[in-house]
Structures are given as C-alpha cells and as structure tokens.
C-alpha positions as CSV (number, residue, x, y, z in Angstrom):
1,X,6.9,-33.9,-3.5
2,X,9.4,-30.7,-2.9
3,X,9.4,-29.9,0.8
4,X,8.5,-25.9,0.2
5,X,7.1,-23.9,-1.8
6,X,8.4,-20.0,-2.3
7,X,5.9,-17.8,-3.6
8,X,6.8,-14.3,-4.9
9,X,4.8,-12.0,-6.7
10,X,7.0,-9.6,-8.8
11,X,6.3,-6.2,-9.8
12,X,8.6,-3.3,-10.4
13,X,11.2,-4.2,-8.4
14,X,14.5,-4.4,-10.4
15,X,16.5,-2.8,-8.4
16,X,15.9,-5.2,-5.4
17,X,15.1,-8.8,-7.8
18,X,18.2,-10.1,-7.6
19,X,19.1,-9.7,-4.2
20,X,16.2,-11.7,-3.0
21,X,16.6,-14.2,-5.3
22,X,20.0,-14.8,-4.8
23,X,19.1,-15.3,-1.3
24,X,16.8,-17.9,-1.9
25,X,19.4,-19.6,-4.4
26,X,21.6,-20.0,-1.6
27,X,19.7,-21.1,1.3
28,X,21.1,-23.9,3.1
29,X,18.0,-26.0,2.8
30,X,17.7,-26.5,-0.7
31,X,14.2,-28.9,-0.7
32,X,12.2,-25.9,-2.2
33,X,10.6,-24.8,-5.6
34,X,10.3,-21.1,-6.4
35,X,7.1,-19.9,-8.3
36,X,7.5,-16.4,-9.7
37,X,4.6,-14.4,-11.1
38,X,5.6,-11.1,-13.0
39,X,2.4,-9.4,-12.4
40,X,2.9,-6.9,-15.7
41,X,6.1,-5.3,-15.2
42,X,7.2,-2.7,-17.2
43,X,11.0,-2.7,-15.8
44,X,12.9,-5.7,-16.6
45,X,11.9,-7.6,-13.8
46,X,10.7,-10.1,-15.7
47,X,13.9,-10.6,-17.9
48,X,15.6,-10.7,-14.4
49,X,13.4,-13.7,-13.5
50,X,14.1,-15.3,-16.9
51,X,17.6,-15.6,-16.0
52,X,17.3,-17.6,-12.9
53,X,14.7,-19.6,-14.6
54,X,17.7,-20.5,-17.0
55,X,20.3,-21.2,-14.3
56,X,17.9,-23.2,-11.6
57,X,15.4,-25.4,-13.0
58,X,13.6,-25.1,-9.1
59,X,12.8,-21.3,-10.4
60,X,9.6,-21.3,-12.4
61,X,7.9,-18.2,-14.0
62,X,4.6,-17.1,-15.0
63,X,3.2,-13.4,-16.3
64,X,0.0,-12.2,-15.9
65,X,-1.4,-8.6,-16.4
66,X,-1.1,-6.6,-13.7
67,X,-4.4,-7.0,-11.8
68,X,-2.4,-6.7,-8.4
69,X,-0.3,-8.3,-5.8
70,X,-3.6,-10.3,-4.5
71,X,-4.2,-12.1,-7.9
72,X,-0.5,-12.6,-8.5
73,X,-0.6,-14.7,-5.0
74,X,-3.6,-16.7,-6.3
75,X,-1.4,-17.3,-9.5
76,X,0.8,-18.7,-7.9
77,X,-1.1,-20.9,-5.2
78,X,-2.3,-22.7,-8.7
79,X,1.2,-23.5,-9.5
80,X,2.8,-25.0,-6.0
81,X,3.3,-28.4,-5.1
82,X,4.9,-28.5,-1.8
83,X,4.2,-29.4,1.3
84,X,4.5,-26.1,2.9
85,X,4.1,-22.9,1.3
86,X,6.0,-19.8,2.1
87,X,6.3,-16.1,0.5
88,X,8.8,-13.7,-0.1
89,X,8.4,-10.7,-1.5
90,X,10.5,-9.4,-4.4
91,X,12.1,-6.5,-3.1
92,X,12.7,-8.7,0.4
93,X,15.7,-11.0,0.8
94,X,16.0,-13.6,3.7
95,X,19.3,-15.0,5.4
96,X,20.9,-18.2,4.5
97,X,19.6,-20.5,7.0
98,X,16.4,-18.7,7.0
99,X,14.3,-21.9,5.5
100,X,16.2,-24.5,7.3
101,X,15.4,-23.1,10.8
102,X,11.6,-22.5,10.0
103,X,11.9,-26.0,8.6
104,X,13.4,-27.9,11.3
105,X,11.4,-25.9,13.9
106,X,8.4,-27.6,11.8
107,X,9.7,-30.6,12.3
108,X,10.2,-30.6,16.3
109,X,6.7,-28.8,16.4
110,X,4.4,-30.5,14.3
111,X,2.7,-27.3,14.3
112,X,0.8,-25.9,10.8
113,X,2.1,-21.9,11.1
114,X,5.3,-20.7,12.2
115,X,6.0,-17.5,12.1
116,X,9.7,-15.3,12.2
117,X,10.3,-12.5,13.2
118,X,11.7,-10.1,10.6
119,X,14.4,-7.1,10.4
120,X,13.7,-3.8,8.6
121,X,16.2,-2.3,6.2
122,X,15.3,1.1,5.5
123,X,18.3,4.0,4.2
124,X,21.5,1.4,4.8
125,X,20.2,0.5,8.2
126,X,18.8,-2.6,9.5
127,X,16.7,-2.0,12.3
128,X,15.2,-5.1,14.6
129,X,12.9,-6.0,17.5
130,X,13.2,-7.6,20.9
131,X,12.0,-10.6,19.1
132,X,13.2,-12.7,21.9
133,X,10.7,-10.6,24.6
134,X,8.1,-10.2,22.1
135,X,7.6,-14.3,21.3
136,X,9.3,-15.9,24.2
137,X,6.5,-14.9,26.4
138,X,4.3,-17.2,24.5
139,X,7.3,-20.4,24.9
140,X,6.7,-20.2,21.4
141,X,3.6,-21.2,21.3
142,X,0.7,-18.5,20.5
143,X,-3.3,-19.7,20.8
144,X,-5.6,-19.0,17.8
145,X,-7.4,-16.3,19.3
146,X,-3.9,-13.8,20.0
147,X,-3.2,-14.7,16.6
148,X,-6.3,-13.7,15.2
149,X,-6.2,-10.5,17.4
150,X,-2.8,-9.1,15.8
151,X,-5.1,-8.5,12.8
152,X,-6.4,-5.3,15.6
153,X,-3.7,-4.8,18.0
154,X,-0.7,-5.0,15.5
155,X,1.4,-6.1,18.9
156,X,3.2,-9.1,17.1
157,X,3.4,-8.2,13.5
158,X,2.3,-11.9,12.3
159,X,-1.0,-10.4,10.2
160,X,1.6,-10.4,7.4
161,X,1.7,-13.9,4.6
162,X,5.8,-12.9,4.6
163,X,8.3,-14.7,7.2
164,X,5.6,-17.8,7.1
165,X,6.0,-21.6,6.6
166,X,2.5,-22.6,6.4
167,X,0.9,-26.1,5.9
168,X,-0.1,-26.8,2.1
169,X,-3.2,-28.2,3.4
170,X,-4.4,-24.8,4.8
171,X,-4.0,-23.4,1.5
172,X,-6.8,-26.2,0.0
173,X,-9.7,-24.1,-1.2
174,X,-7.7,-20.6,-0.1
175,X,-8.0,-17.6,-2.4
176,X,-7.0,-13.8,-1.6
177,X,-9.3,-11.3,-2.1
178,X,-8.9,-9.5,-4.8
179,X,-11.0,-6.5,-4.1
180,X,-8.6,-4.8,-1.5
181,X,-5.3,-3.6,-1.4
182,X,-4.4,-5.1,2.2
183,X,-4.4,-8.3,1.3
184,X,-2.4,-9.8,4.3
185,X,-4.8,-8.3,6.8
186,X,-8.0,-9.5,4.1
187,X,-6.6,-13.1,4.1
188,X,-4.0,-14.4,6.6
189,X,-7.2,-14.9,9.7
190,X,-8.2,-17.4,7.5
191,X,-5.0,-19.0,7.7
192,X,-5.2,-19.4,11.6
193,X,-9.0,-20.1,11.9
194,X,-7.7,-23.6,10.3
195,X,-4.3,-23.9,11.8
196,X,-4.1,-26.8,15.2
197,X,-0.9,-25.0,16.3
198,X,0.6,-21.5,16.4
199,X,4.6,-20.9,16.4
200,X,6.5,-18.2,17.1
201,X,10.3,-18.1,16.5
202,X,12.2,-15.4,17.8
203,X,14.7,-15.5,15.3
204,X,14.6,-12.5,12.8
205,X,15.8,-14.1,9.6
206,X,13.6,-12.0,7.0
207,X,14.6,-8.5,5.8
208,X,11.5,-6.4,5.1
209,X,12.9,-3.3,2.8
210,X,11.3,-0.3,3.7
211,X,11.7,2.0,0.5
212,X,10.2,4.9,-1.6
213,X,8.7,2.7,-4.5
214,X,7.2,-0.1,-2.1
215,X,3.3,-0.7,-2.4
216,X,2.8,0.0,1.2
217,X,4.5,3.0,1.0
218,X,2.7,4.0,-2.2
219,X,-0.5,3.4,-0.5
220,X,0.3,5.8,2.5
221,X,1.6,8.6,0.2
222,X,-0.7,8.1,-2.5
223,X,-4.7,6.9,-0.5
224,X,-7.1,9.1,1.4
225,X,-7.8,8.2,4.9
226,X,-11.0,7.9,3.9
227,X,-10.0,5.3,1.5
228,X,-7.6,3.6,4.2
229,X,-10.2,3.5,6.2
230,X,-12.9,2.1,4.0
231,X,-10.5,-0.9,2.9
232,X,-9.8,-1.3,6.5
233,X,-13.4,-1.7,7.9
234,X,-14.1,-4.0,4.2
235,X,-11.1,-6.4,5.6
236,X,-12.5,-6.1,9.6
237,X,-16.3,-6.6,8.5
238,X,-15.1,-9.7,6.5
239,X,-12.8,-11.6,9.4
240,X,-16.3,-11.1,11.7
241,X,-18.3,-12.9,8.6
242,X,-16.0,-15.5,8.7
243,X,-15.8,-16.2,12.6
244,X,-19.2,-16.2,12.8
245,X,-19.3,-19.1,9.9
246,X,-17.0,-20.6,12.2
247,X,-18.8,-20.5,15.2
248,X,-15.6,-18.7,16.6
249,X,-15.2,-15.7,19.4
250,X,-17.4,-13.7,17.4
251,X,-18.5,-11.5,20.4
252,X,-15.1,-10.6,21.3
253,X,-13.9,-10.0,18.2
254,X,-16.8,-7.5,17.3
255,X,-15.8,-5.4,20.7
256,X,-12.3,-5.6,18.9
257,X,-13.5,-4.3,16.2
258,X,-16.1,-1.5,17.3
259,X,-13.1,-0.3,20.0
260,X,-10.9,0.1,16.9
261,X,-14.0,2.3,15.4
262,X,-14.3,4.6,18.2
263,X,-10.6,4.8,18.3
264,X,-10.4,6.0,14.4
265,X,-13.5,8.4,15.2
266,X,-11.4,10.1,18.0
267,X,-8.5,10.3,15.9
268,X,-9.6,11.6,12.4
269,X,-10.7,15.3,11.9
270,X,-12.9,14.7,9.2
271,X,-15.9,15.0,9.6
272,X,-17.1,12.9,6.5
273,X,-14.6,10.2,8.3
274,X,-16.4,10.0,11.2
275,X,-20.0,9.6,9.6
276,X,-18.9,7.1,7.8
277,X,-17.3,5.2,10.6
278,X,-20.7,5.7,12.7
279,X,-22.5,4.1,10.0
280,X,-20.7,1.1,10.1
281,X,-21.1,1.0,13.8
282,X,-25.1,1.1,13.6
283,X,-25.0,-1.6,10.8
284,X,-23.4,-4.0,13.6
285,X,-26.0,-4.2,15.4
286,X,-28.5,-5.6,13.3
C-alpha cells in the first residue's frame, strides 16, 4: 500500500498546473500516488496532466464532466489507496519537504488529522501568519470541539480539506456534498467528529494562490449575499444534524450558530437578508 494519497481536482488552471505538480514531483518523501481528476476543462489542463501521467507512473488521471469541485473530490476518493489522504489544489503548489514533515509528524503523533499552516501568494507576494502563536498555544495539540468551532470562528483556518494528512480510515463511507459550493466548510466537521487526535503544525509549507480566476474568488465577485448566505446557513444547519446524530455538543454549537445569525442580521442591509435569516432562527427551535 502507497503511504499517501494526493488528491487534486483540476479545472481551468493552466496557467498554475505545472507548478503544483512539479512540486509534488519533487517532494522529498516520495511514498505517494497522485489521483488527478480533470473535472471538464476547456483549457489544456488536461493535456498538462497527460504529460505527467506519461513521465511518472505515481500520476494517474481521470475526466469527468464538470459537475464541480465537490464531485471531482468524490472522484477521486474512489480511486486512492493509501493510507493517508491529502489534497492539493491545482492552482496551489507546496514546498519540498512539505509531505515528509506532515508525515513524520504522523509518525511521532499517532494522531488521525494534522493540519499545516499555509502561506498566501497573491500579486508576487507571499504573505504568512504567526503560525508559531496561532498553534503553539495548543502544544500542538487541538481538542475536537475548537476544531469543529473554526467552522464559525474562522480563528485557525483548518475548515479547509488543503494542507491536511488525514487518516484513510476517516474517509470510509465519506462523500462531499455536492449541493453547495463551500464544500470544505459542508464536509471537513465530519472529518473531526471521527478523528481521536487533532495536530497542529506550525510550519507553513502550503502555498494557497490567491488570484483573479480562483473559484473562491469567482464566488465573491460573481454570488449575492443572499446566496452566500443561503449556502452558508445550508452547510451550518447540516454540521448541527450531524452533531446531534452524534450525540455531540449540540447545544453549544447551536448558540454558535444562532450568534453567527444575529451577527449577519446586524451586518447586512437587506432587508430580504434579514427575513430570511429570522426564519431560519424560528425554525431552530422546534
């Protein structure tokens, strides 16, 4: 069995393809299979892909249509056979040694998440956080409950499936929603309603790209708040279903979430915003 797993889902991203997988080529841990899915490109992503397929039998490819970056994750969940999973995304590119310190801090932790902190490389700057603050606090070690809570707080910025090695296990059974464009805050609770133990490094080994063309960015530009805001409160109302099937904190994590409701309704001018929020805060309490 290969040691990890390296999902990236691929969509118009050219410009920025080979860069990331170069990086991966040329990690110093080499124990790793990579399982691209061209999720209906109409660049030449996919012939980019092709070639590394050619050069590195550990590169495998698949193309779907494009339903999205949620199903090409699911695509490629069917496809992985190692013993820890971990993404990148396609316009991203990590450091060398980026796999071999999540991997050997695996190995001294035992634990089934770690997480890295990441840099952001937006107009020919990198930009990156106190990591070393911001985790060591926790001696590394963060409890279920804080992790679950970034999902509202957005204090640690470990809601995203990026800058992960995850146990395979936790992936038994695991689909992303497919009905919502924020699939990392959707999906990655359920990750950490399952995990025994909770890592932080503080290294920041993972470059995030911050650019024009970037789904997040597309979504800010291109969504109404009121649309934000409905996929928001879809992903929120579906982590309380799911702690209250676990039988976990679901008290505090509905005050969470009905503070982050008033907090929007303060915020937002619109009025249609703001009746829509205060339906969804009558509905909690039946």
């Amino acid at each position: 069995m290969v040691k990890v797993s390296i999902g990236i889902p691929v969509y118009n991203v050219s410009d920025y393809l080979l860069q990331c997988l170069e990086s991966i080529r040329q990690q110093s841990f080499q124990d790793f299979e990579v399982i691209m899915v061209d999720d209906g490109s109409i660049d030449n992503s996919f012939e980019i892909c092709q070639e590394y397929v050619f050069r590195d039998s550990r590169f495998k490819l698949y193309h779907q249509s494009n339903f999205g970056v949620a199903t090409a994750r699911n695509t490629c969940l069917k496809h992985m056979h190692g013993e820890f999973v971990a993404w990148i995304d396609g316009d991203d590119w990590v450091e060398k040694d980026y796999l071999e310190t999540l991997v050997n801090l695996q190995t001294n932790t035992n634990a089934d998440i770690i997480h890295m902190g990441f840099k952001s490389y937006r107009n020919d700057n990198m930009y990156v956080a106190d990591f070393k603050t911001l985790y060591g606090k926790f001696n590394y070690n963060l409890p279920k409950k804080v992790a679950i809570s970034d999902v509202f707080v957005r204090k640690y910025g470990i809601i995203t499936v990026w800058g992960d090695l995850v146990n395979a296990q936790l992936y038994k059974g695991f689909v992303f929603s497919e009905d919502n464009t924020f699939e990392d805050t959707g999906n990655k609770f359920k990750l950490y309603l399952q995990a025994n133990d909770i890592v932080l490094s503080n290294q920041a080994k993972y470059i995030y790209r911050v650019h024009r063309e970037s789904l997040t960015q597309n979504i800010m530009r291109d969504t109404s708040e009121l649309k934000r805001i409905k996929m928001t409160i879809s992903n929120y109302e579906k982590l309380l279903y799911y702690l209250d099937l676990a039988n976990f904190e679901l008290e505090y994590f509905k005050d969470s979430y009905i503070s982050w409701l008033d907090e929007q309704m303060s915020k937002s001018k619109s009025e249609e915003i703001r009746k829509y929020i205060k339906k969804h805060k009558e509905h909690l309490k039946y």
